[in-house]
C-alpha positions as CSV (number, residue, x, y, z in Angstrom):
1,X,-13.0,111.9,75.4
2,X,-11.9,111.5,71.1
3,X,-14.9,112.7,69.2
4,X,-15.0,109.3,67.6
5,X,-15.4,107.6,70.6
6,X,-18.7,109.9,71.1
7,X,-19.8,109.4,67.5
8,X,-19.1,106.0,67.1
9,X,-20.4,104.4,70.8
10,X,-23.0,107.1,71.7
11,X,-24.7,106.8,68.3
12,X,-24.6,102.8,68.4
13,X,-26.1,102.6,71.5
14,X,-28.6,105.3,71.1
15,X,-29.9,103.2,67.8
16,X,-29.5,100.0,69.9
17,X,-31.8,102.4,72.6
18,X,-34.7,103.4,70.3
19,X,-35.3,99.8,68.8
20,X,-35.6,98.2,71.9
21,X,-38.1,100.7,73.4
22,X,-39.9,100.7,70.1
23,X,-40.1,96.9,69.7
24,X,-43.8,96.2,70.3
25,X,-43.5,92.1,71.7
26,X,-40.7,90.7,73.5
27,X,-40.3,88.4,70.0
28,X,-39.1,91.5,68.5
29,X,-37.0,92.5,71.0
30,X,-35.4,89.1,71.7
31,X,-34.6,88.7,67.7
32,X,-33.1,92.0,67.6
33,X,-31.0,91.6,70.7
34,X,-29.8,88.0,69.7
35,X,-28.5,90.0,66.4
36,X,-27.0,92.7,68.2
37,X,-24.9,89.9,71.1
38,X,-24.3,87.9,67.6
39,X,-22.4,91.2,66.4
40,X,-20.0,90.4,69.6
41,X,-19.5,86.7,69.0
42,X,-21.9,85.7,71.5
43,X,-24.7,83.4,68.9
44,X,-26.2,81.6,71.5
45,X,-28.1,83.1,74.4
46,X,-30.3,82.2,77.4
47,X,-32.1,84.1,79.8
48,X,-34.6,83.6,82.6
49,X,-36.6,85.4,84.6
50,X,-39.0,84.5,87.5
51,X,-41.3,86.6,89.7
52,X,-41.7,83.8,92.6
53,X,-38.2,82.9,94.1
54,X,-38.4,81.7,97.4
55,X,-35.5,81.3,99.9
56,X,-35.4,77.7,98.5
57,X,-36.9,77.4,94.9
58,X,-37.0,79.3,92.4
59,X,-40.9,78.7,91.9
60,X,-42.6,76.3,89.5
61,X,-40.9,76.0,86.2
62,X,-44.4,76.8,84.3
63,X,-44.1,80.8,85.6
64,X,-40.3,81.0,84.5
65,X,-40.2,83.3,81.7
66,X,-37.4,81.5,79.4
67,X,-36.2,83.3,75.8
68,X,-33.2,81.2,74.1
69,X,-32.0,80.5,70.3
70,X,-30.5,76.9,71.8
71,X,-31.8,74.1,69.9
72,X,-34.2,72.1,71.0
73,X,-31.8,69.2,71.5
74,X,-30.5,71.0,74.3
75,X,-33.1,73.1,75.9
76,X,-35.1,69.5,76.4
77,X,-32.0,67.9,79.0
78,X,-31.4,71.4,80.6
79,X,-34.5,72.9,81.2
80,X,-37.3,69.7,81.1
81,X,-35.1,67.4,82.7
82,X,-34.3,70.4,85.3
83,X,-30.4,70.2,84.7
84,X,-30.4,73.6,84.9
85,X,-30.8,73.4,89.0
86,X,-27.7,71.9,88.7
87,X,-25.8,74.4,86.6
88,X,-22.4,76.2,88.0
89,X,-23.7,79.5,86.2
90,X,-27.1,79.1,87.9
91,X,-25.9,79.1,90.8
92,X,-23.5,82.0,90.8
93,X,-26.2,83.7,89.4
94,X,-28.6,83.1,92.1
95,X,-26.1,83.8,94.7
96,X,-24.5,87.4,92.7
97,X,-25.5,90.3,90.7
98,X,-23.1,91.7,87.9
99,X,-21.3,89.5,85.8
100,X,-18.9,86.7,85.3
101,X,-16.5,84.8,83.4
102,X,-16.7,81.6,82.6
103,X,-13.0,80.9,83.4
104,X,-13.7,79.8,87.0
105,X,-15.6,76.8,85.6
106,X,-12.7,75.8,83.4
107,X,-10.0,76.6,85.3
108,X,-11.0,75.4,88.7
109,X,-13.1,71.8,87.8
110,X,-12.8,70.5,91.0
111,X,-14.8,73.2,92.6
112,X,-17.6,71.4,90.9
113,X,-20.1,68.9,92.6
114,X,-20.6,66.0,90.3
115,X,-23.9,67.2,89.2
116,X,-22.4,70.6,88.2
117,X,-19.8,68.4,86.2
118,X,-22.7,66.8,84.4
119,X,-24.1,69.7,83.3
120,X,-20.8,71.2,81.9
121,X,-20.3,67.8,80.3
122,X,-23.8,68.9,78.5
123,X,-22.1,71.8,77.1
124,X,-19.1,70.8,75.7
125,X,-21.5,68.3,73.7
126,X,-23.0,71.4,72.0
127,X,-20.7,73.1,71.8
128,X,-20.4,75.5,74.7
129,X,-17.4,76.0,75.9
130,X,-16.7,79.7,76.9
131,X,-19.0,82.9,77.9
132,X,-20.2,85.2,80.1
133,X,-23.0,85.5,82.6
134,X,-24.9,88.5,83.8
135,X,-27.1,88.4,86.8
136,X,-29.4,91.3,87.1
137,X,-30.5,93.5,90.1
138,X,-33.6,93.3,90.5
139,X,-36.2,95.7,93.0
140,X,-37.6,93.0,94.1
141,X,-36.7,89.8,96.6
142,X,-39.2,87.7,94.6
143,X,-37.7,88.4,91.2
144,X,-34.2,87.2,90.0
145,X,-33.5,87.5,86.2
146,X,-30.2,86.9,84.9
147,X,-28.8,85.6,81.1
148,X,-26.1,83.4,79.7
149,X,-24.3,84.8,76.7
150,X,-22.3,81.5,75.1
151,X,-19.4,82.4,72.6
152,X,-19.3,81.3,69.3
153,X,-17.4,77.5,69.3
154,X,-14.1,79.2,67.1
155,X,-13.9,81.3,70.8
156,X,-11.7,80.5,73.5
157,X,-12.6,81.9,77.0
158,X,-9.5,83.4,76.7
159,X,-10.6,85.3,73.4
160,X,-13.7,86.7,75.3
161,X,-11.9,87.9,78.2
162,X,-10.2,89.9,75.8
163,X,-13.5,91.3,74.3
164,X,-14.8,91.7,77.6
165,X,-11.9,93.7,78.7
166,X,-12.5,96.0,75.5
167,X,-16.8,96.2,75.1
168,X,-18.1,94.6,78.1
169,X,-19.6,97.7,79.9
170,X,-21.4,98.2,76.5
171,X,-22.3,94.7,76.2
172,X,-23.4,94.7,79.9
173,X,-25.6,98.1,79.7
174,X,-27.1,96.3,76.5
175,X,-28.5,93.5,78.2
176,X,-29.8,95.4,81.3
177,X,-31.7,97.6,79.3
178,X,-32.8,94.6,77.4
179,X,-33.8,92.8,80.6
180,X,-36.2,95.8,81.8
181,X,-37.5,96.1,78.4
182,X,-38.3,92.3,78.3
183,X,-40.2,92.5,81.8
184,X,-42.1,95.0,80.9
185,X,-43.7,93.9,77.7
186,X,-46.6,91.4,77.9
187,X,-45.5,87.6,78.2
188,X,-47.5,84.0,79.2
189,X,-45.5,81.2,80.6
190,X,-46.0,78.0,78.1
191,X,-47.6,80.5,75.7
192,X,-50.8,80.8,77.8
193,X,-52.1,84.3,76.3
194,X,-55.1,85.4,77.6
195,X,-57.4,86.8,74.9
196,X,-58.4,90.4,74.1
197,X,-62.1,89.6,76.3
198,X,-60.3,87.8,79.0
199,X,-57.9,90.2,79.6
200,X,-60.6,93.1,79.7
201,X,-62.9,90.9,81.9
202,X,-59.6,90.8,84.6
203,X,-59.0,94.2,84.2
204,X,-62.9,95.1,85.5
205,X,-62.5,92.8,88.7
206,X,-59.5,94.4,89.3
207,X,-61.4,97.5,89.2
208,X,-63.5,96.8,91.8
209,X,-66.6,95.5,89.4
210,X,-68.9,93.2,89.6
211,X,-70.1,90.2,87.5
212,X,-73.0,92.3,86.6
213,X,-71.2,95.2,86.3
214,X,-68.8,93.9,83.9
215,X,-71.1,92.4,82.0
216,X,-73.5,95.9,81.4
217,X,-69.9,97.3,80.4
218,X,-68.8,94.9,78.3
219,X,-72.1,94.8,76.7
220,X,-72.1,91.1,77.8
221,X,-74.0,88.6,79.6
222,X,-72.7,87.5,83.3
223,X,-73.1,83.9,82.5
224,X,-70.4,85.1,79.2
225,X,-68.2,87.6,81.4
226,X,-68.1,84.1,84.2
227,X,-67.0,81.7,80.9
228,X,-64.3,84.3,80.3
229,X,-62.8,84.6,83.3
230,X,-63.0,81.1,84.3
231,X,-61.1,80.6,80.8
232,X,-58.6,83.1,82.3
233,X,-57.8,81.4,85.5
234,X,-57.5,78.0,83.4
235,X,-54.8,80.1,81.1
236,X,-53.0,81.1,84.0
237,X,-52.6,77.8,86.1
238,X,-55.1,79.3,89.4
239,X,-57.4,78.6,91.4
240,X,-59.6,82.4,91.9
241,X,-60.4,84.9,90.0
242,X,-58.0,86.8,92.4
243,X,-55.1,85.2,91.8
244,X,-55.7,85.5,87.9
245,X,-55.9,88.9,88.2
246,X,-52.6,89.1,90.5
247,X,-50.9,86.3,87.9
248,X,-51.6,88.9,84.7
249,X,-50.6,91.5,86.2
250,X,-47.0,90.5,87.0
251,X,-47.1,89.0,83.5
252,X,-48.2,92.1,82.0
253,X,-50.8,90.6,80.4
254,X,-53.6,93.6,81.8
255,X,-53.8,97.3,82.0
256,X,-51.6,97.5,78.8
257,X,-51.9,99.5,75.8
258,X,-52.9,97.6,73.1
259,X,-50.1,97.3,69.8
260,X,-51.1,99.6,67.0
């Protein structure tokens, strides 16, 4: 392998490496990573990720962890309105891991339902008109995670078939470890952080402790350590104190080390 195929790639990636482990929230690591796809020609991105997909749904829409730089214009229609259901990339991606071009869609329009159509009709009005989607493998049935990478609107489909055929291993290995990174860092659907004491007070329960025993650790009062965690479960959407702590935990919200 040419030396400057070692220098150049290795070293690029390595740096791309080290500042995605080091970013401490996934807003740093989504900014970076939206530079780094923007460096390819891709300046719009979307991914998802859910930790409840069922056989038939793909779980509430308030769990779905969503990260995009669309406009607000057109995240309202696609994800609000639930056009994204309907979506051809969706639904490859639910079906597949690995990735795909976006030639299919453009190639082969009647493949589409009319809903699909719809949705494609949506990107074209915003100018989305070629890309690439990667579907991740995830260790777990319950878990699908996948991202759309949309081309700049100068790109053809053709023109990033061409790129792809050149960098898309890199550009692939870039957003796995990006997607791995992202579910491991702390994140709240709609924003719903707990706080510093409601995130402690979970962390006891799942311990094992008591309301009284949380409270002497905390240096607390019960009635205080039962205002916090009822705070929690109304931050997380549930019903128990059980299913908050279960909730946090698959958001990474408890039993993390705090940011310096």
């Amino acid at each position: 392998m040419p030396l400057n195929w070692r220098a150049g790639i290795h070293v690029e990636m390595i740096e791309y490496i080290e500042k995605v482990i080091a970013a401490p929230t996934i807003e740093d690591l989504w900014s970076l990573h939206c530079d780094a796809m923007a460096e390819y020609g891709f300046d719009r991105l979307l991914y998802g990720f859910t930790r409840f997909r069922t056989a038939t749904s793909l779980g509430s829409a308030e769990d779905f962890l969503i990260l995009t730089n669309h406009s607000d214009a057109y995240m309202r229609p696609f994800i609000d309105d639930g056009l994204y259901l309907e979506a051809p990339t969706v639904r490859w991606a639910l079906e597949n891991s690995g990735t795909m071009s976006w030639r299919w869609i453009i190639e082969h329009p009647e493949m589409l339902t009319e809903s699909e159509k719809r949705v494609v009709e949506l990107n074209r009005r915003y100018g989305i008109n070629a890309g690439y989607t990667i579907s991740f493998k995830d260790v777990s049935i319950r878990c699908k995670g996948a991202i759309g990478l949309i081309a700049h609107e100068s790109l053809t489909q053709s023109d990033v078939d061409t790129l792809w055929a050149r960098e898309g291993r890199k550009i692939t290995a870039m957003n796995n470890i990006a997607h791995l990174r992202i579910t491991s860092l702390p994140y709240a659907a709609a924003h719903k952080m707990l706080t510093q004491r409601q995130r402690e007070a979970l962390e006891w329960v799942g311990e094992g402790k008591t309301t009284q025993d949380i409270a002497t650790i905390m240096g607390l009062t019960p009635a205080t350590i039962e205002k916090h965690l009822r705070l929690a479960r109304e931050a997380l959407n549930v019903e128990t104190t059980a299913q908050a702590v279960l909730k946090a935990s698959f958001q990474n919200q408890i039993f993390v080390v705090p940011a310096e």
